[in-house]
PDB file of N, CA, C and O in Angstrom:
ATOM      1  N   UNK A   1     -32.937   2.714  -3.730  1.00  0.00           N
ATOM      2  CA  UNK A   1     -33.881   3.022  -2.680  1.00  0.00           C
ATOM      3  C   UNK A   1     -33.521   2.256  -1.398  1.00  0.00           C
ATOM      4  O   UNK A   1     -33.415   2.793  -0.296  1.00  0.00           O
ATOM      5  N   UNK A   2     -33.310   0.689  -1.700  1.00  0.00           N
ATOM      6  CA  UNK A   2     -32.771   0.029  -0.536  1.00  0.00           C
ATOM      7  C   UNK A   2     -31.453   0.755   0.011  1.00  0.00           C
ATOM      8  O   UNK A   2     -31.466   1.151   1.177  1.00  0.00           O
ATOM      9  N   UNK A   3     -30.643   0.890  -0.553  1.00  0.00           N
ATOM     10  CA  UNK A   3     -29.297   1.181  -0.170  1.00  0.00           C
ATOM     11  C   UNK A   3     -29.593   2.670   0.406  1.00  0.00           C
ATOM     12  O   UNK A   3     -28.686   3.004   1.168  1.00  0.00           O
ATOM     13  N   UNK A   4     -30.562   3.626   0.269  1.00  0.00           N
ATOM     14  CA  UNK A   4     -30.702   4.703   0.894  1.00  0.00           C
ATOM     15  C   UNK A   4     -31.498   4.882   2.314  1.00  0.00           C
ATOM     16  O   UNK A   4     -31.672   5.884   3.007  1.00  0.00           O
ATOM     17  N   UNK A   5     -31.797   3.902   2.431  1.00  0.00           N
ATOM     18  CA  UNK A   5     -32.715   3.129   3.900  1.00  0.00           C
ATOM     19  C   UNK A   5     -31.694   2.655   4.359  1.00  0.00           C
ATOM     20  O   UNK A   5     -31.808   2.683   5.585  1.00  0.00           O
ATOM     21  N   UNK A   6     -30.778   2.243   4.076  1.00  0.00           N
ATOM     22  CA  UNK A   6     -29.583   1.062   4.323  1.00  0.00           C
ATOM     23  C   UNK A   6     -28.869   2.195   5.169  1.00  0.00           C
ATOM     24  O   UNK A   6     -29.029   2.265   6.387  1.00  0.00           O
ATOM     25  N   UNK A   7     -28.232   2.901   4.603  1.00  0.00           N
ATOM     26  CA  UNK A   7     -27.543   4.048   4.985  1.00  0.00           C
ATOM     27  C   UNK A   7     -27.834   5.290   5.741  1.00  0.00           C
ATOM     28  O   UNK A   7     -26.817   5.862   6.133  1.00  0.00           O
ATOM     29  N   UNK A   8     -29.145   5.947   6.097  1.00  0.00           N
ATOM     30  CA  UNK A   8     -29.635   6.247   7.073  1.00  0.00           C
ATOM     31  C   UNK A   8     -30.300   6.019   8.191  1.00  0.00           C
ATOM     32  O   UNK A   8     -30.743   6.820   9.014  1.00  0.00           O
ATOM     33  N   UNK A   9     -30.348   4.430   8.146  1.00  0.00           N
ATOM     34  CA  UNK A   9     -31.085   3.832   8.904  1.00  0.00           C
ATOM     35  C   UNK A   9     -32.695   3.708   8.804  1.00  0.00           C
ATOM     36  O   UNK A   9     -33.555   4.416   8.280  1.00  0.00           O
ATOM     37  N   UNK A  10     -32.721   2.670   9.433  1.00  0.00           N
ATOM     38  CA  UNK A  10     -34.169   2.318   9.112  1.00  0.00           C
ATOM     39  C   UNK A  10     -35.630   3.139   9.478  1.00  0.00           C
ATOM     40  O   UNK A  10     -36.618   3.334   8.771  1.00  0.00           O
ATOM     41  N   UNK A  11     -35.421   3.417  10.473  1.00  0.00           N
ATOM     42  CA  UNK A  11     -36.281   4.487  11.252  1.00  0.00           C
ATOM     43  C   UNK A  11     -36.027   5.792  10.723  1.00  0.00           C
ATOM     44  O   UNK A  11     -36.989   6.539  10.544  1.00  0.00           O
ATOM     45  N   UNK A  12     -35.112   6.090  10.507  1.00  0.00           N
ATOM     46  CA  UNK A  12     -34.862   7.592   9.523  1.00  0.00           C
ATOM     47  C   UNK A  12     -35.689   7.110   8.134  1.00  0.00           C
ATOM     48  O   UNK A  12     -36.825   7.582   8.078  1.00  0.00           O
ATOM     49  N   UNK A  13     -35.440   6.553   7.408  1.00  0.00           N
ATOM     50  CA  UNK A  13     -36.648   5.875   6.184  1.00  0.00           C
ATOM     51  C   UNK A  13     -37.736   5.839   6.418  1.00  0.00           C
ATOM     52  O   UNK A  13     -38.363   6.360   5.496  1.00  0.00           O
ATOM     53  N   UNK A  14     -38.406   5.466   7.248  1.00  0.00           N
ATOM     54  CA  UNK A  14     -39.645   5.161   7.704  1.00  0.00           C
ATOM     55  C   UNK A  14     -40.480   6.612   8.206  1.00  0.00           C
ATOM     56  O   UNK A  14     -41.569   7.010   7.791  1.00  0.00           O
ATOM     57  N   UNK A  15     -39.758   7.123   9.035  1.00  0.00           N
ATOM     58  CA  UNK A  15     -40.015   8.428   8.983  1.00  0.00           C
ATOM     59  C   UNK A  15     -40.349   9.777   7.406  1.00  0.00           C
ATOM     60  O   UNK A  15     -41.208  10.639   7.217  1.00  0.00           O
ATOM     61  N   UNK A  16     -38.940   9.205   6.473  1.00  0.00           N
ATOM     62  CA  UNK A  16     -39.051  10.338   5.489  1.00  0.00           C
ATOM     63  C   UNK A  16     -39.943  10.127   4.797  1.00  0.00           C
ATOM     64  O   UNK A  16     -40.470  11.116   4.288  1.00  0.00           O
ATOM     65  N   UNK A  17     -40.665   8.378   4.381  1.00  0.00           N
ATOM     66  CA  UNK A  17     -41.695   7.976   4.168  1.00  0.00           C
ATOM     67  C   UNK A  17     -42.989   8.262   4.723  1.00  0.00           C
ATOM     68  O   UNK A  17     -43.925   8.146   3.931  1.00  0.00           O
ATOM     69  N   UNK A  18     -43.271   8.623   5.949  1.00  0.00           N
ATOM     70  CA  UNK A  18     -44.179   8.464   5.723  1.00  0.00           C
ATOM     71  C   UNK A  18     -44.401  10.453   6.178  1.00  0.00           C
ATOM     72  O   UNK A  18     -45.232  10.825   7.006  1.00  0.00           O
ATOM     73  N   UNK A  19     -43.929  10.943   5.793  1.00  0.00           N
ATOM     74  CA  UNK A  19     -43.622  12.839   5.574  1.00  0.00           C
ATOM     75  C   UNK A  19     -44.577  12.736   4.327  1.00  0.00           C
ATOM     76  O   UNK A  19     -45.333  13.692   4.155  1.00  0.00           O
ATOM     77  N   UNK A  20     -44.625  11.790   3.523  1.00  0.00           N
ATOM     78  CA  UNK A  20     -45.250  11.601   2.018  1.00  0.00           C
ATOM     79  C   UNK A  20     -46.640  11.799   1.912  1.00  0.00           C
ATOM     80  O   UNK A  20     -47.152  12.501   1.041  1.00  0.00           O
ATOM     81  N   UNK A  21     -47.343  11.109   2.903  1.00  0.00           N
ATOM     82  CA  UNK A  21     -48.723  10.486   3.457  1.00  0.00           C
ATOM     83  C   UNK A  21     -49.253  11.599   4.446  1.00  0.00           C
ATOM     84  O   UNK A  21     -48.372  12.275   4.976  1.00  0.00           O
ATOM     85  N   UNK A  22     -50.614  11.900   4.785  1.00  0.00           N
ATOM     86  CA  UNK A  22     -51.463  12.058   5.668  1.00  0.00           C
ATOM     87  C   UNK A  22     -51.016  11.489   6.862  1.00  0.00           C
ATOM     88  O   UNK A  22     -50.699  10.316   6.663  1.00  0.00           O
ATOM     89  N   UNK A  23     -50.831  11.903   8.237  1.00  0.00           N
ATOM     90  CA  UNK A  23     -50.747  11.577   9.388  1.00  0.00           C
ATOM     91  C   UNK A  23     -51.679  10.682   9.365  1.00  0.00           C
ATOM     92  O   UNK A  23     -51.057   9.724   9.825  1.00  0.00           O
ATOM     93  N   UNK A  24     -52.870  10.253   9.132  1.00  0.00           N
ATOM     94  CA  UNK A  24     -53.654   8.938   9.890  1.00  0.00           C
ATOM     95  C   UNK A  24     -53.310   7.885   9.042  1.00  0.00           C
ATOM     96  O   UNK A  24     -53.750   6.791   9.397  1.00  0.00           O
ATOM     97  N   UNK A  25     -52.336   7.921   7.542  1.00  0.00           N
ATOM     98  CA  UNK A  25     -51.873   6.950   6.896  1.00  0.00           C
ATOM     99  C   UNK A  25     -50.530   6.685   7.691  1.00  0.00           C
ATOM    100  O   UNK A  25     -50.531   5.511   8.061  1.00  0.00           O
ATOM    101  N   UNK A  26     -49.381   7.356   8.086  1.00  0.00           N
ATOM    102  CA  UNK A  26     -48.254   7.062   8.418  1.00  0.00           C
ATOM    103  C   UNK A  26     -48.215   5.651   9.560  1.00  0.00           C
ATOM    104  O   UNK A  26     -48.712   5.429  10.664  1.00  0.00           O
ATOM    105  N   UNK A  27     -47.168   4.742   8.417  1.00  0.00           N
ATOM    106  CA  UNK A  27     -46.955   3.794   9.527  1.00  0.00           C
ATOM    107  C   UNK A  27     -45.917   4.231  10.645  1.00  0.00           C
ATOM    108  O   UNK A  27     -45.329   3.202  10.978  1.00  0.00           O
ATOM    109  N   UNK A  28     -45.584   4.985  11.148  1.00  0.00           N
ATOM    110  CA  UNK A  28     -44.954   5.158  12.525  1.00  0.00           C
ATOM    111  C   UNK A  28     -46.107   5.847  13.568  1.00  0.00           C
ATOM    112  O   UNK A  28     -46.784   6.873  13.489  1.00  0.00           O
ATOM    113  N   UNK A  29     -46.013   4.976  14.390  1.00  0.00           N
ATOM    114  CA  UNK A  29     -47.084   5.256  15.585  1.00  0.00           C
ATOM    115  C   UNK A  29     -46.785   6.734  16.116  1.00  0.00           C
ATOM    116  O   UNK A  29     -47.692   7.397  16.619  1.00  0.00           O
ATOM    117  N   UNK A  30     -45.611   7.181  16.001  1.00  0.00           N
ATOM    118  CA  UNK A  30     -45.189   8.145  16.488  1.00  0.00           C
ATOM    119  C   UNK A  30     -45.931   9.306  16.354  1.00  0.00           C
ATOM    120  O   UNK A  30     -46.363   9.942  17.315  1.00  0.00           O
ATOM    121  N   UNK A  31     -46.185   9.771  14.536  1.00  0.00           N
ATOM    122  CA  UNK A  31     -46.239  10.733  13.900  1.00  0.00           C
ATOM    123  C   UNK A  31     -47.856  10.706  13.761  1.00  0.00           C
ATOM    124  O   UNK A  31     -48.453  11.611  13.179  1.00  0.00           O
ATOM    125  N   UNK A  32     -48.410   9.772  14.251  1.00  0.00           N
ATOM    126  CA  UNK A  32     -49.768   9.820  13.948  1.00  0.00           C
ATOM    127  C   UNK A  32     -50.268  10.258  14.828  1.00  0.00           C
ATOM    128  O   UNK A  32     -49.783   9.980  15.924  1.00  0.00           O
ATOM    129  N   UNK A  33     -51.578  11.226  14.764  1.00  0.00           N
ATOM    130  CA  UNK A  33     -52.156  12.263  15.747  1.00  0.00           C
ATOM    131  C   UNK A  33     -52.920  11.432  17.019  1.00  0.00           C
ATOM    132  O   UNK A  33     -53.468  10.370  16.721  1.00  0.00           O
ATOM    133  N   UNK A  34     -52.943  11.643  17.667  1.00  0.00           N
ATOM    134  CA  UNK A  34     -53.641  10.512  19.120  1.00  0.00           C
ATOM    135  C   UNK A  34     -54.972  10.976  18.653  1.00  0.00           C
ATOM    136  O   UNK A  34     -55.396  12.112  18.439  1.00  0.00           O
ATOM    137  N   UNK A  35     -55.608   9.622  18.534  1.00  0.00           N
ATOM    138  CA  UNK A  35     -57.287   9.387  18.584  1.00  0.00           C
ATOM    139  C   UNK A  35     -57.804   8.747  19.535  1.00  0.00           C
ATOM    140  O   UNK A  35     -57.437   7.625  19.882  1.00  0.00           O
ATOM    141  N   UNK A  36     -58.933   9.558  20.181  1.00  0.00           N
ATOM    142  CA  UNK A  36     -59.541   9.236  21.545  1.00  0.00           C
ATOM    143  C   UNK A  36     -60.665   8.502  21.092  1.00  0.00           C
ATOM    144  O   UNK A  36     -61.511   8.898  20.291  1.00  0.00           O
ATOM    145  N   UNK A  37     -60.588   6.896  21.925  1.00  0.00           N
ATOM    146  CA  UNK A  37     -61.539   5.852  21.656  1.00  0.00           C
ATOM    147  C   UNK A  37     -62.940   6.387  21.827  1.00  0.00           C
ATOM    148  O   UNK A  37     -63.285   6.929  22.877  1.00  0.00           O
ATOM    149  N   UNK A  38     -64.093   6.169  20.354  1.00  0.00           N
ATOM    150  CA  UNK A  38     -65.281   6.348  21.157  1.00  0.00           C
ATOM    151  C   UNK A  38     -65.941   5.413  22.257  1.00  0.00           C
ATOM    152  O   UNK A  38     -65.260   4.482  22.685  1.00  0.00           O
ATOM    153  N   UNK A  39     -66.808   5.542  22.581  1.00  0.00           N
ATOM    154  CA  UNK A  39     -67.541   4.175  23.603  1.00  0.00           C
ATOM    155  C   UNK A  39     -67.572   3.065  22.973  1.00  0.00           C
ATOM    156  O   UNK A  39     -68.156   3.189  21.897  1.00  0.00           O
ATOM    157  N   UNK A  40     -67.154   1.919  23.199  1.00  0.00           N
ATOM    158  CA  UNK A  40     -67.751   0.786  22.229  1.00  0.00           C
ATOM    159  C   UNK A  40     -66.124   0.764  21.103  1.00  0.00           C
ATOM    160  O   UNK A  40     -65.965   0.554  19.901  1.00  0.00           O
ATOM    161  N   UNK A  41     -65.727   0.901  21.575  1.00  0.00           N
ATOM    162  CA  UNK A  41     -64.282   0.644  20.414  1.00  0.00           C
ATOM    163  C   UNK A  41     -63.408   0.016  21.238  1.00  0.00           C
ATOM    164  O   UNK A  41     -62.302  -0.326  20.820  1.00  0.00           O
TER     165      UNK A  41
END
């Protein structure tokens, strides 16, 4: 698993990871849907 992160790079991993998960779970800020602050947040 390491050596397959190793070899596509890290951000390519992180990405195919988090393809796995729900967008509001994914740790890349990227892929996660923009949420508009309510008042008071």
């Amino acid at each position: 698993m390491l050596d397959d992160a190793i070899e596509q790079g890290l951000g390519a991993a992180v990405k195919d990871y988090d393809s796995r998960f729900p967008p509001e779970w994914r740790l890349s800020k990227k892929q996660r849907p923009n949420r508009k602050k309510k008042k008071g947040e």
